[in-house]
C-alpha positions in Angstrom: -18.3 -37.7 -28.9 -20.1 -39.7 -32.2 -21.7 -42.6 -32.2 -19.0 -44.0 -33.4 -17.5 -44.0 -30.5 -20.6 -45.1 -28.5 -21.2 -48.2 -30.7 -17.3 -48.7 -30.2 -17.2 -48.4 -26.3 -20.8 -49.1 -25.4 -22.7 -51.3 -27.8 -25.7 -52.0 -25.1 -25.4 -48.3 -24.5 -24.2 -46.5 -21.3 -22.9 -42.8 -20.7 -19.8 -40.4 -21.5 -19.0 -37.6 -19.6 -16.2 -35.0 -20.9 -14.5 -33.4 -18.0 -12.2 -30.1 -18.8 -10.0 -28.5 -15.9 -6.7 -26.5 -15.7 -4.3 -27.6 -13.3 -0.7 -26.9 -13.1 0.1 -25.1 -15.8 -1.7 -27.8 -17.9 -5.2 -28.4 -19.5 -7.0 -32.0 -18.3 -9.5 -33.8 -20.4 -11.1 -36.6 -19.4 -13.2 -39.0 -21.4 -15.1 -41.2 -19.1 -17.3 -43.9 -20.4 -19.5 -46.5 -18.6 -19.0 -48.7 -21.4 -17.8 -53.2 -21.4 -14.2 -51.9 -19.9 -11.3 -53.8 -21.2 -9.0 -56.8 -20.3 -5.7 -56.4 -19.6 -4.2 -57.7 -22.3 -5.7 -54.6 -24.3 -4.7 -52.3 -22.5 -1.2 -53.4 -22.4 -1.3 -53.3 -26.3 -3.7 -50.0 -26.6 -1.0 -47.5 -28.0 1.0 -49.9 -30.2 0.7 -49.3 -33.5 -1.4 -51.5 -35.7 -3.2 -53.2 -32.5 -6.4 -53.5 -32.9 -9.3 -55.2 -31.6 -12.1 -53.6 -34.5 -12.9 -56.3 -37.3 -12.4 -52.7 -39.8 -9.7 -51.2 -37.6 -5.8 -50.1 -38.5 -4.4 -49.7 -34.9 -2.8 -45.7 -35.8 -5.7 -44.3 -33.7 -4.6 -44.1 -30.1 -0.7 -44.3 -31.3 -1.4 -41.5 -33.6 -3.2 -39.3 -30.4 -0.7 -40.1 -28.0 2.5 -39.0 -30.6 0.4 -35.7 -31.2 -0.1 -35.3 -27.9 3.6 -35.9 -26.5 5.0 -33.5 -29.4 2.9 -30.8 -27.4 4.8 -32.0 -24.5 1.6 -33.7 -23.1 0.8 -36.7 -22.0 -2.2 -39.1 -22.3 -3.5 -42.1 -19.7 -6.3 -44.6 -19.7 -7.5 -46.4 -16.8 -10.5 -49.5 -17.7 -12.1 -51.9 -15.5 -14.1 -54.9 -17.4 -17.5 -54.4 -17.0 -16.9 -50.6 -15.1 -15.9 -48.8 -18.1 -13.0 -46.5 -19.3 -11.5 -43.4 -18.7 -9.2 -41.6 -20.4 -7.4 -38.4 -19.4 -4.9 -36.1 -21.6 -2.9 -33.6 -20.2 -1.9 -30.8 -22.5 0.5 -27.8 -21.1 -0.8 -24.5 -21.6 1.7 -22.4 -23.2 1.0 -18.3 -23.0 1.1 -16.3 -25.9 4.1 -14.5 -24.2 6.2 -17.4 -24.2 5.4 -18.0 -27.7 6.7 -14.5 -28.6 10.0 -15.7 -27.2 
């Protein structure tokens, strides 16, 4: 991940780790970050469109992700604690090339 997202998430710094597993028929990716965490309030609001908490922000990022993500028949969950950091996980179904011949 940039340092966008670093500077976003973690401004006094702090660590991301990308986990990657297969598990049910599905790919997980999880985005953990030890980053500020955030309030309630934003996380309630996170995937509505235009919400934004960034002075230079739209709100389409995280709505955009998560309609991509549920047209693939996925699905995509954060979990934050203020002052513990954030994680994110996106589960995408793995489809085989056989079923795509179908």
């Amino acid at each position: 991940l940039g340092d966008v997202y670093k500077r976003q998430a973690m401004p006094n710094g702090g660590d991301i780790t990308l986990v990657t597993r297969q598990s049910n028929g599905a790919v997980l990716v999880e985005i953990i970050d030890t980053g500020a965490g955030m309030e309630p309030e934003v996380l309630a609001n996170l995937f509505k469109p235009f919400f934004t908490t960034k002075a230079e922000g739209t709100g389409l990022g995280l709505p955009t992700v998560k309609r991509i993500i549920q047209a693939h028949g996925g699905e995509i969950t954060v979990e934050s604690a203020v002052g513990l950091g954030t994680k994110f996980t996106l589960k995408i179904p793995v489809t085989s090339l056989a079923e795509i011949r179908e």
